[in-house]
C-alpha positions in Angstrom: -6.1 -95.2 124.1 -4.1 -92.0 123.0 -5.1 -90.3 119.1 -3.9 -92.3 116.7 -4.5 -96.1 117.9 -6.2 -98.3 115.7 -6.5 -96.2 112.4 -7.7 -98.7 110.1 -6.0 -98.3 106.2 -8.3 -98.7 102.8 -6.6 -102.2 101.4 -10.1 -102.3 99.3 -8.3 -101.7 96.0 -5.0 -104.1 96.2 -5.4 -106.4 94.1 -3.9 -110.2 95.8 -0.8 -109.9 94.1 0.0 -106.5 95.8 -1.6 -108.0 99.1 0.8 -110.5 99.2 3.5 -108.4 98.4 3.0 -106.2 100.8 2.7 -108.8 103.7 5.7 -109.8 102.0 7.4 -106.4 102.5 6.0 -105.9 106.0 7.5 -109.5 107.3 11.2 -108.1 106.1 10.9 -105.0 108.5 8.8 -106.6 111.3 10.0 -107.1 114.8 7.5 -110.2 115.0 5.0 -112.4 113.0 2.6 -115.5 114.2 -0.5 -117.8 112.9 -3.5 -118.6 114.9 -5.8 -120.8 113.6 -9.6 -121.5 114.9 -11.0 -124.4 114.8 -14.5 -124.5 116.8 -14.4 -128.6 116.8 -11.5 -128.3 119.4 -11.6 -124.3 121.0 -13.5 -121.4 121.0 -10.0 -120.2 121.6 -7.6 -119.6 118.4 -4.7 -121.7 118.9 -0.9 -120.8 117.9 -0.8 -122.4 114.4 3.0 -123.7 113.7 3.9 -123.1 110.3 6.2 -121.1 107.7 5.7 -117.8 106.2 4.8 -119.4 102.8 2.6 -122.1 104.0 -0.1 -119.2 106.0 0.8 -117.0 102.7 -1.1 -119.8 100.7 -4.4 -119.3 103.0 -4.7 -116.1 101.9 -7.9 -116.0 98.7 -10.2 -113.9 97.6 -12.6 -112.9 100.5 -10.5 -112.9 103.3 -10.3 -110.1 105.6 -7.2 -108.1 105.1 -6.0 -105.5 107.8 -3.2 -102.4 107.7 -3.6 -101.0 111.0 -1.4 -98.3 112.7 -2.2 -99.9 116.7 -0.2 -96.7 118.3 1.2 -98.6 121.6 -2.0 -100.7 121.7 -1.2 -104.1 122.7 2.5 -103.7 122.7 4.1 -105.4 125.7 7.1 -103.4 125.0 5.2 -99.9 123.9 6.0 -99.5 120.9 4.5 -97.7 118.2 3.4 -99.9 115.7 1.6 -101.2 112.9 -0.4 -105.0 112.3 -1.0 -106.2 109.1 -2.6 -109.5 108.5 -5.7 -111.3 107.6 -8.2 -113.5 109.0 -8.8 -116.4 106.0 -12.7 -116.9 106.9 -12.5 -120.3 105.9 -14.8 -123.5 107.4 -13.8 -125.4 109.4 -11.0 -124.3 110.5 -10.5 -120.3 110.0 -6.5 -119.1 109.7 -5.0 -115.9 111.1 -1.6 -113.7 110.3 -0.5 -111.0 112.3 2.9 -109.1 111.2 3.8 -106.3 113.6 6.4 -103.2 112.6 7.4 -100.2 114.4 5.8 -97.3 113.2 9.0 -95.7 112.0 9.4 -98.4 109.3 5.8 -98.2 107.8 6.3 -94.7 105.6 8.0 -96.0 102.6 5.8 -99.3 102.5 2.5 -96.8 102.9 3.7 -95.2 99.8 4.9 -97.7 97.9 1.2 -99.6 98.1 -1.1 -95.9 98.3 -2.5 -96.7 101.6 -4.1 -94.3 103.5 -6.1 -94.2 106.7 -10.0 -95.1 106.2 -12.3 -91.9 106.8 
């Protein structure tokens, strides 16, 4: 791991409107986006979940966990710097994951525009 990977951002003070908003904004710039979902009746395993943007959007409520992280080249097949946003629903049974990944580069304005900065 170089300096830089995995710098977790403070999302603590969006409010959901501006959460989904900014998933919004990242999906628009992104170079890729899935669901997973997790159901412990069937896997351990998370499983690809098939589905639109909208319909994982609408998993997303209060006491979720929501992530901004700048990965570096962490995990990137293709090594590219970038960022993942997403959230993990915590919901029983069956528990719902978004990722959203987007170059570095693109991440500046969308940083600004939503006051995120890097978690001390």
């Amino acid at each position: 791991m170089r300096f830089g990977e995995n710098v977790f951002y403070d999302t603590a003070k969006l409010s959901m409107d501006e959460k989904i908003a900014l998933l919004r904004d990242c999906k628009e710039v992104s170079y890729q986006w899935f669901a997973d979902k997790l159901d412990c009746s069937i896997s351990f395993s998370r499983q690809h979940f098939d589905c639109s943007f909208e319909e994982i959007l609408g998993r997303l409520k209060e006491g979720a966990h929501y992530v901004v992280i700048d990965r570096g080249t962490w995990g990137c097949l293709l090594g590219k710097e970038h960022f993942e946003i997403g959230f993990r629903s915590m919901e029983d049974p069956v528990d719902y994951f978004l990722f959203i990944e987007v170059e570095s580069e693109k991440m500046p304005p969308i940083l600004s525009k939503y006051r995120l900065t890097p978690m001390a």
